[in-house]
C-alpha positions in Angstrom: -197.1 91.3 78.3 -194.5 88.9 79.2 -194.8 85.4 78.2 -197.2 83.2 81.0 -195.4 80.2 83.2 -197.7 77.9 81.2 -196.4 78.2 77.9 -192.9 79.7 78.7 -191.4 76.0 78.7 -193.0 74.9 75.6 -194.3 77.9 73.3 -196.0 76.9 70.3 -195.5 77.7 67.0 -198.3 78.0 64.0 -197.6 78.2 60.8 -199.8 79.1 57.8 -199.4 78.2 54.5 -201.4 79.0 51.1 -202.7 76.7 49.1 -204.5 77.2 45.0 -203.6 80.7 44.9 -202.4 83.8 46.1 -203.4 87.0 47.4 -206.4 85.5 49.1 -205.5 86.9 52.4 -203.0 84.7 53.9 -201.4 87.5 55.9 -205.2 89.1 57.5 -205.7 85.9 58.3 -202.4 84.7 60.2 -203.4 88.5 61.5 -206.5 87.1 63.0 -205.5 84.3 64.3 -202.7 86.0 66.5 -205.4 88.6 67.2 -207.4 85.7 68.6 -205.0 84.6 70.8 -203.5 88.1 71.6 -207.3 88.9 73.4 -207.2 85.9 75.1 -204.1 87.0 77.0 -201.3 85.4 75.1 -198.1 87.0 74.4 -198.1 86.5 70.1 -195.4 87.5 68.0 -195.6 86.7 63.8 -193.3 86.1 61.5 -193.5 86.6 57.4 -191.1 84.2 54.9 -190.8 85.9 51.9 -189.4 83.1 49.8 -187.4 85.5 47.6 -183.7 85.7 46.7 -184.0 89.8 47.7 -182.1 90.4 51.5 -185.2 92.5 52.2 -188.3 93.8 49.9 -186.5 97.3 50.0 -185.6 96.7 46.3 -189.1 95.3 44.9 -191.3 97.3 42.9 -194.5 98.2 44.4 -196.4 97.0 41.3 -194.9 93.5 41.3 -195.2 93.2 45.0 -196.9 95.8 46.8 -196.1 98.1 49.3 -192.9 98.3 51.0 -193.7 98.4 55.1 -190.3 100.0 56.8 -190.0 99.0 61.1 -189.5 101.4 63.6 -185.4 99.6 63.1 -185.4 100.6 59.3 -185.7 96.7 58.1 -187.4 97.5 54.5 -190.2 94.5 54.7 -192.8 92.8 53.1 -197.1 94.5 53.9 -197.7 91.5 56.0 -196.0 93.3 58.3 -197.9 96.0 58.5 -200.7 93.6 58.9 -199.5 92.1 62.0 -198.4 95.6 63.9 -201.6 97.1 63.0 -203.6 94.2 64.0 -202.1 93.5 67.0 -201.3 97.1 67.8 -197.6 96.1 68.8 -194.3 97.6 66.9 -192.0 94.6 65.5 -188.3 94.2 64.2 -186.0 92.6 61.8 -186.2 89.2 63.5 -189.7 89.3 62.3 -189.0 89.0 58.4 -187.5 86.3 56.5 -185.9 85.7 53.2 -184.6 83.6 51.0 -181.8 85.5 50.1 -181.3 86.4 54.3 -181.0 82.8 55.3 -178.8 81.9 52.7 -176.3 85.3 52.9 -176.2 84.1 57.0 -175.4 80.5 56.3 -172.7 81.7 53.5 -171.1 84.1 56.0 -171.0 81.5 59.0 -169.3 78.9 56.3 -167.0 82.1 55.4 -166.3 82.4 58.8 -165.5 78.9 59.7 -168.3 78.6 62.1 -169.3 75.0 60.2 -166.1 74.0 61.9 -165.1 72.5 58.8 -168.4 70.6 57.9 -169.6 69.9 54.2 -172.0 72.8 54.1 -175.2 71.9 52.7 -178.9 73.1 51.8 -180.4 70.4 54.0 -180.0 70.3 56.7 -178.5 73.9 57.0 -180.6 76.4 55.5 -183.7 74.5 57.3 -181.6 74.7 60.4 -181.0 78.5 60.0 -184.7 79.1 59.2 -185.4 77.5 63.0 -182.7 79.1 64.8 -184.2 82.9 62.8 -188.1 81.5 64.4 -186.9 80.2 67.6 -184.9 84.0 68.5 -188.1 85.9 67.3 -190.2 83.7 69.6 -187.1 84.5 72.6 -186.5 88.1 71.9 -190.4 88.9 72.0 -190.6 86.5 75.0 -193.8 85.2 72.8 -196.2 82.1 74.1 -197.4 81.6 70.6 -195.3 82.2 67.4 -197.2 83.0 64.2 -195.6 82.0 61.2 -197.0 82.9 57.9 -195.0 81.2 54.9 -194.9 83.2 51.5 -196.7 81.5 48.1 -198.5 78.7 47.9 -198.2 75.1 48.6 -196.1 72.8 45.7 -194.1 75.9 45.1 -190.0 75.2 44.5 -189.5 78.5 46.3 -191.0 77.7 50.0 -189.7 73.6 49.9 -187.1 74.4 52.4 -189.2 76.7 54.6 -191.7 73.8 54.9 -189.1 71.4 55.4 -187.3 73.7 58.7 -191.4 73.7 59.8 -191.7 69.9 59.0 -188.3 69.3 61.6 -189.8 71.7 64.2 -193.0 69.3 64.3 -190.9 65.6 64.4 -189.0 67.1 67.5 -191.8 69.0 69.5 -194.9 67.5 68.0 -197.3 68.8 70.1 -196.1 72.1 70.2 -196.1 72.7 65.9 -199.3 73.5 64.2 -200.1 73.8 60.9 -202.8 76.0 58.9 -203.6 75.8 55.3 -205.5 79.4 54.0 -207.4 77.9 50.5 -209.1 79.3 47.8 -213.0 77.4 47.0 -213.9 78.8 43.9 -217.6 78.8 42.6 -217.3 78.6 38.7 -220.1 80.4 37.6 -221.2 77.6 34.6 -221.5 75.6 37.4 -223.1 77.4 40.1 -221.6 75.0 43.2 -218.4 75.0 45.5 -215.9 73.2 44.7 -213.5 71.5 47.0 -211.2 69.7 44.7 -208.0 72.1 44.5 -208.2 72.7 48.2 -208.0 68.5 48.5 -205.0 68.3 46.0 -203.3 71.5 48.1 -203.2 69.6 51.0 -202.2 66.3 49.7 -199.2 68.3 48.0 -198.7 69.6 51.5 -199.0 65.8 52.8 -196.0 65.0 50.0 -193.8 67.7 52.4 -194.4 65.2 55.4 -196.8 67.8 56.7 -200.8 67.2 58.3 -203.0 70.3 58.6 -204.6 71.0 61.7 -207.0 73.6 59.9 -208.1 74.5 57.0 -209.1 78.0 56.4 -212.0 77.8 53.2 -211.8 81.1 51.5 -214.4 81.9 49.5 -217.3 84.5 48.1 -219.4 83.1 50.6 -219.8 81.1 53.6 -218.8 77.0 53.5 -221.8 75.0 54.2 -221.4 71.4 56.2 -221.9 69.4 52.8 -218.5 70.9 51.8 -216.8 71.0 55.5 -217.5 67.2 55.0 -216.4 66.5 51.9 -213.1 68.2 52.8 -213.0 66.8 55.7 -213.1 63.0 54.3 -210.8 64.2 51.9 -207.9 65.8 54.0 -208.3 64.1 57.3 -208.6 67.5 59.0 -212.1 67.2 61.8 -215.0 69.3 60.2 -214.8 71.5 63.5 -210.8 72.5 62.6 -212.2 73.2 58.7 -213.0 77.1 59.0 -215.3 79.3 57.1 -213.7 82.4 55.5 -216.0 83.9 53.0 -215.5 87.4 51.7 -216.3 89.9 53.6 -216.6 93.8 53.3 -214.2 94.6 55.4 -210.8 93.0 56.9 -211.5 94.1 60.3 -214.4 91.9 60.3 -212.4 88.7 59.5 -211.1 88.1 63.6 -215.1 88.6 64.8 -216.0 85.9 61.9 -213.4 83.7 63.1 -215.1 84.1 66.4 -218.2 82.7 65.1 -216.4 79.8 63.9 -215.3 79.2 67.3 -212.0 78.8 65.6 -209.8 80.8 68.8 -211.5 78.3 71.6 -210.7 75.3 69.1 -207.1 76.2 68.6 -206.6 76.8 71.9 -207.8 73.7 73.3 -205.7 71.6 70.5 -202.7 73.7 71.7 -203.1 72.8 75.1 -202.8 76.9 75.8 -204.1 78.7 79.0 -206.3 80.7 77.5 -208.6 83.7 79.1 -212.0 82.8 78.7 -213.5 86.2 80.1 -214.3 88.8 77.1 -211.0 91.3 77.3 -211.4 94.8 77.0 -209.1 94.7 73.5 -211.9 92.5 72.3 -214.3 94.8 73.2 -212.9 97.5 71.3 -212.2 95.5 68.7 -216.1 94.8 68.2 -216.4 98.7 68.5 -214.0 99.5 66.1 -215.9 97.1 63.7 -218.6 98.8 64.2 -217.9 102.0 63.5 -217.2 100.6 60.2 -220.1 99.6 58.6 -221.8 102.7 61.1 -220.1 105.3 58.7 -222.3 106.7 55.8 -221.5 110.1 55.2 -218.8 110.2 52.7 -216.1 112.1 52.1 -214.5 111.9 49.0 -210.1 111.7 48.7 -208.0 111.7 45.9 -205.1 109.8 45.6 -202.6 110.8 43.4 -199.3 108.2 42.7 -197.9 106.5 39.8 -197.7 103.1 41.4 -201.2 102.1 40.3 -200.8 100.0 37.0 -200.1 96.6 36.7 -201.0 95.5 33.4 -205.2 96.6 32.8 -205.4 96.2 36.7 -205.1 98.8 39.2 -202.6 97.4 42.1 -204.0 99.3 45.1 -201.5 97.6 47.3 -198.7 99.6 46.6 -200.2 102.0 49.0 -201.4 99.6 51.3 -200.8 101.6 54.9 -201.8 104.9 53.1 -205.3 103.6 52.4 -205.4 102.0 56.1 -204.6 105.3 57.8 -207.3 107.0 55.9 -209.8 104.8 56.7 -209.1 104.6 60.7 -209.2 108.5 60.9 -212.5 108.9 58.9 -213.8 106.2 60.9 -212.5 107.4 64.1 -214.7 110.8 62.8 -218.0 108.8 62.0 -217.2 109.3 57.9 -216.9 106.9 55.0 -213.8 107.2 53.4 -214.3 106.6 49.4 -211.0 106.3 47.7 -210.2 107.8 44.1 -206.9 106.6 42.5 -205.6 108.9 40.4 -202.4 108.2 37.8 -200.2 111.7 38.2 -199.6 111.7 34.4 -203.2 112.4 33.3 -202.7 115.8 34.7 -199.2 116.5 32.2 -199.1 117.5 28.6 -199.7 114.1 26.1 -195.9 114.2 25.0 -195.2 111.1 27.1 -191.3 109.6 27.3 -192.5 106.0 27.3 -194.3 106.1 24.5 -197.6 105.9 25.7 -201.3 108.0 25.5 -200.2 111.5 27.0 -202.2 113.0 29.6 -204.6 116.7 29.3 -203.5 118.8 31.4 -207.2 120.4 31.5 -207.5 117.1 33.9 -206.8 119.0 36.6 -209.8 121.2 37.1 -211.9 117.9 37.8 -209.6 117.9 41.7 -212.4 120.6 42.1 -214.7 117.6 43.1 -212.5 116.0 45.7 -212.4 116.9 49.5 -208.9 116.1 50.0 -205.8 115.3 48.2 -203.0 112.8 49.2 -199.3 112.7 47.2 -198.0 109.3 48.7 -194.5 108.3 48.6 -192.8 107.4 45.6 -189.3 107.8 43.5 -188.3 108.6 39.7 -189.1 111.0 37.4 -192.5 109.9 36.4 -195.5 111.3 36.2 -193.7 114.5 38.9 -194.8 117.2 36.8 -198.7 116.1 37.5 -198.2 115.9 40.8 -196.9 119.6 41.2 -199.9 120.9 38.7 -201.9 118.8 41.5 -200.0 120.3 44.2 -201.0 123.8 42.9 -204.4 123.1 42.0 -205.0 122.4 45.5 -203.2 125.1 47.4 -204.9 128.0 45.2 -208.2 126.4 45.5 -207.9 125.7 48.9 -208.2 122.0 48.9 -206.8 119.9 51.8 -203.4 118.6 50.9 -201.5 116.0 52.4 -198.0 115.0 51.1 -196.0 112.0 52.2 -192.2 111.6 51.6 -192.0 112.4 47.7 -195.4 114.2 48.5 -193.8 116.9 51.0 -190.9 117.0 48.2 -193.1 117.9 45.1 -195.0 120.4 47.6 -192.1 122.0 48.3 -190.5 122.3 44.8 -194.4 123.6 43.9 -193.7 126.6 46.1 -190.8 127.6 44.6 -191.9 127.7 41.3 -195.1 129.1 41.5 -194.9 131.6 45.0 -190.9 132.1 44.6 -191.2 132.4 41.1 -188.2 129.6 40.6 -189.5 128.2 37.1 -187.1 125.4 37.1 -186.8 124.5 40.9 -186.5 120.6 41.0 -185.1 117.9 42.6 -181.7 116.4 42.0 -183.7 112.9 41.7 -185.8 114.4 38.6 -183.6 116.9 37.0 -179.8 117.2 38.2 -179.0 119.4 36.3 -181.0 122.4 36.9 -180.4 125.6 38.1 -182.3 125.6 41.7 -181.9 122.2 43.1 -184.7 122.8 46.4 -184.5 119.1 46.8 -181.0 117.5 47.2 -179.6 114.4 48.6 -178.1 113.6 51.9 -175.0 114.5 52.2 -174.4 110.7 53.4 -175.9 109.3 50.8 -173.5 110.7 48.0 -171.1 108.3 48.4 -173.4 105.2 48.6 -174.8 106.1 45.6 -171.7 106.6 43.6 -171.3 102.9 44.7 -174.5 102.0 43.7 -175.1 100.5 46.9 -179.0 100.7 47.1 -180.2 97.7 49.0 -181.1 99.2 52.8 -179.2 102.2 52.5 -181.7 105.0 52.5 -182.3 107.0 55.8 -184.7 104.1 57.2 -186.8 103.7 60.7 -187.7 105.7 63.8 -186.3 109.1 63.9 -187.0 112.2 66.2 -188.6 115.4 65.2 -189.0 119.1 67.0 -192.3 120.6 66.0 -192.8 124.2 65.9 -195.3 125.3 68.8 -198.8 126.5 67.5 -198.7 124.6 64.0 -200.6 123.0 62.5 -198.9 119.8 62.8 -198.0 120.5 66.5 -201.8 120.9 67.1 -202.9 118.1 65.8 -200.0 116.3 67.3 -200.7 117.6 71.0 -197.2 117.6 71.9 -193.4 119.3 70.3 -191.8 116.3 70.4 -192.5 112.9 68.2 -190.7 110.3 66.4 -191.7 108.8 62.8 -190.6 106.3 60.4 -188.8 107.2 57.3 -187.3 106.0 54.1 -185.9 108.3 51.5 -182.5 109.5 50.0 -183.5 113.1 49.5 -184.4 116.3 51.9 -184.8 120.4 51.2 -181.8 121.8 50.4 -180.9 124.3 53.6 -180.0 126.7 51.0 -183.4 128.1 50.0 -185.0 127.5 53.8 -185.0 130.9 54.7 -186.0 132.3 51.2 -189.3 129.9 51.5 -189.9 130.5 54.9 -189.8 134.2 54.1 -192.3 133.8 51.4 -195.2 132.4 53.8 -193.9 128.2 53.8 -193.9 127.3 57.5 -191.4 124.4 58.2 -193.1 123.6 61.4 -191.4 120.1 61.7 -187.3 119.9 62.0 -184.6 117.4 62.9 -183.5 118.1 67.0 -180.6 119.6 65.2 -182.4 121.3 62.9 -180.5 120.4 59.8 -183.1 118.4 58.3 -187.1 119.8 57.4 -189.2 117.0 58.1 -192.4 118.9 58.4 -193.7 121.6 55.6 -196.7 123.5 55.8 -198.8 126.6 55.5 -200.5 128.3 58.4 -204.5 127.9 58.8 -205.1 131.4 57.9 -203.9 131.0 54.4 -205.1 127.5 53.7 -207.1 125.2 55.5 -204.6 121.9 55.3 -202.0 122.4 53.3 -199.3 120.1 54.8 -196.3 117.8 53.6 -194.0 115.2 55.8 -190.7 114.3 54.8 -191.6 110.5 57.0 -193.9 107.7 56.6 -196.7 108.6 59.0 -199.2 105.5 57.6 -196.9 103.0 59.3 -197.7 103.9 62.6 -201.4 104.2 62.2 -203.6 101.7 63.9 -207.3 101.0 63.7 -207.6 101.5 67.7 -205.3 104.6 67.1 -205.6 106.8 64.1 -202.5 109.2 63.3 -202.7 112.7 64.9 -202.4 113.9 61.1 -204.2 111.7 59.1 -207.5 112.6 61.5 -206.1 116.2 61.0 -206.6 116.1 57.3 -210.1 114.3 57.7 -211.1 117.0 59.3 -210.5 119.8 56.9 -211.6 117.4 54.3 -215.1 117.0 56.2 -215.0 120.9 56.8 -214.7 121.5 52.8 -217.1 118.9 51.9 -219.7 121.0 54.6 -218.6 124.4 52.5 
């Protein structure tokens, strides 16, 4: 959708900022609101400021800060991301993600470059200048009427100053086209037993100390903000009652846009904008409403194991680190009328105690308890830990004819599992794990050698959208409908051509290659020896959206739901 004559000469931007604390949601909610406007027939694009010293998030462990979202252009971003494209169903690029560390390696170059024509170079006004020009060319290149710009952290933060202060400039020279949204946190202590608006007052008055008003406040909290407190805040923050939104918790994400509606927050923030917006219920919105219903419609279970090593965080479990995994099994199960129920499973509980970090060992024994499960997911991962209890996994589900799906590392380990146990290659491995034995299966790219020996790791792995020729008649090519497809990717490694033929001749089916059919992206077995036993060398959870399940992720639902009926 292009962007409409009413808005092309003065497009508006919104940004959203946190206040109190994290993780409360920022990013579904800056989701929303562009999902708001996006069904009222606005062209929305969104934008997500990490304000981190990293070039991308590429290099950030999942544990610290979730999962790593890769574009179809191979930019290695931040989840939000994945947010946005699956919410609004649309596929975005580099322009779309900003860091600290980006803004400052462009300003340095152009400095380097002499494009400063000699000027003092300074952080302010510079890097605040860069940070608009970066907003201003996402808004142009998506020919957007309404900008979305979600800032990383919380209010007060040394981190986002400058990113507040580019957003603060924005608003003094086009001040009725800059809007700003604070997403707080209203706790409910439980000695006390009533909401309490206090932090979300001092978050906006540190806001206020950045020369900055809220139009909105988003009031995040277990449940639903009654007029008492919209009042107090209100008084407190000089933000209208009306603009003051209610955002309590809710059981799913995908309910948070058809809350909003309640609120009447999209006709509110349309008529404050001064945007031509559709009144007439769009078909997306319709759909939307459908797809949220099919939620909460879904009782029968079905029960999948997921089995990675990027769970622990301290005592808590960080299920973020497999953020688009989880969200592609849930839109296939719902798309098939089941309730997805999510066990996370730690791949060193299924390896012998000796542990090289030091810590409780695992029982192998563990594994007989997969027996339970109704499919079993490998997600993508690197290292050496905790591989051996994914390929006892691996096994465990092939001979007892449990659906297996393996993504990235997953296909790897499946892979390497074959060999051992069907080829009879006791010490087939990967070069990652163990370089030094005697059947490398997995190997690396042969154009990665030399980046590695230069330890040049940041955004050089075999990233984005790349083609794939699917064997006619397999599995993947029937649940696929088509030969032909493209996927995202990120990884150093592939199977090593050598030993192709040899598993191909012992019953593997690499249904999935390269156009050039150097590279095995797809690995599986037919249906008459197992009913979904399947591996991808890509990343196909990034292009999964709630209004369009992946072809494979419903194909693995399915057998799931056809072993839990056996």
């Amino acid at each position: 959708m292009g962007e409409s004559m009413a808005t092309k000469k003065h497009p508006k931007y919104i940004f959203v900022v946190g206040g109190v604390i994290s993780g409360v949601g920022k990013g579904v909610a800056s989701s929303s609101i562009a999902k708001l406007l996006q069904d009222r027939g606005l062209s929305v694009t969104a934008i997500k400021i990490d304000p981190y010293i990293n070039i991308d998030a590429g290099t950030m462990n999942p544990t610290e800060h979730g999962e790593v979202f890769v574009l179809s252009d191979g930019d290695e971003t931040d989840q939000d991301m994945g947010n946005y494209e699956r919410f609004l169903n649309i596929d975005l690029t580099r322009t779309n993600y900003m860091t600290t560390g980006r803004v400052y390696q462009t300003v340095i170059e152009r400095e380097r470059n002499l494009e400063y024509h000699g000027k003092c170079v300074e952080v302010v006004p510079h890097i605040p200048l860069e940070i608009i020009r970066r907003i201003e060319k996402a808004r142009k290149d998506a020919r957007a009427d309404v900008v979305l710009i979600e800032v990383g952290g919380t209010v007060g933060e040394y981190q986002n100053m400058l990113f507040l202060e580019a957003a603060r400039m924005m608003k003094v020279r086009n001040p009725h086209d800059i809007f700003f949204i604070v997403v707080s946190y209203l706790p409910v202590p439980s000695k006390v037993g009533e909401m309490k608006t206090k932090p979300t007052q001092n978050a906006v008055r540190t806001l206020n100390a950045s020369g900055i008003q809220p139009d909105f406040i988003i009031a995040r909290a277990e449940s639903a903000l009654d007029a008492k407190r919209k009042e107090k805040l209100s008084f407190a923050t000089s933000v209208p009652a009306k603009q003051i939104i209610s955002a309590p918790d809710v059981e799913s994400i995908y309910d948070i846009p058809l809350n909003f509606e309640r609120e009447h927050f999209g006709d509110i923030l349309c008529a404050l904008a001064d945007l031509k917006c559709s009144k007439k219920e769009t078909p997306a919105r319709r759909n939307w409403k459908k797809f949220a219903a099919k939620v909460h419609g879904a009782k029968e279970e079905v029960q999948i194991a997921v089995i990675g090593k990027y769970f622990e965080t301290g005592d808590y479990v960080l299920s973020d680190s497999y953020l688009s995994v989880i969200e592609a099994i849930k839109y296939s199960a719902y798309a098939e009328g089941k309730k997805p129920v999510l066990t996370w499973l730690n791949s060193a509980e299924f390896e012998t105690p000796a542990r090289l970090d030091g810590r409780s060992g695992g029982n192998p024994k563990r594994v007989e308890d997969l027996k339970k499960y109704d499919g079993i997911i490998v997600p993508g991962g690197f290292g050496t830990r905790g591989v051996e209890g994914k390929i006892r996994a691996i096994e465990f589900a092939r001979k007892h004819k449990i659906p297996y799906f393996g993504l990235c590392y997953g296909m790897q380990m499946l892979v390497i599992e074959y060999a051992r146990n069907v080829l009879h290659l006791k010490d087939a491995n990967t070069r990652e794990v163990n370089p030094d034995a005697k059947n490398i299966i997995i190997d690396i790219m042969e154009n990665q050698k030399e980046i590695l020996a230069k330890k040049n790791m940041g955004n050089t792995m075999r990233l984005g959208a790349f083609p794939a020729v699917l064997k006619k008649g397999s599995v993947a090519a029937m649940a696929y409908g088509k030969t032909k497809i493209t996927e995202r990717h990120r990884h150093r490694y592939e199977v090593n051509n050598a030993y192709v033929s040899a598993l191909e001749t012992a019953g593997l089916v690499f249904s999935g290659r390269s156009p050039d059919g150097n590279l095995m992206e797809i690995a599986e077995l037919p249906k008459s020896v197992h009913p979904f036993f399947l591996g991808v060398q890509f990343h196909p959870e990034f292009l999964a959206r709630p209004l369009a399940p992946h072809p494979l992720f419903t194909a693995f639902i399915k057998a799931a739901t056809t072993k839990k009926k056996k």
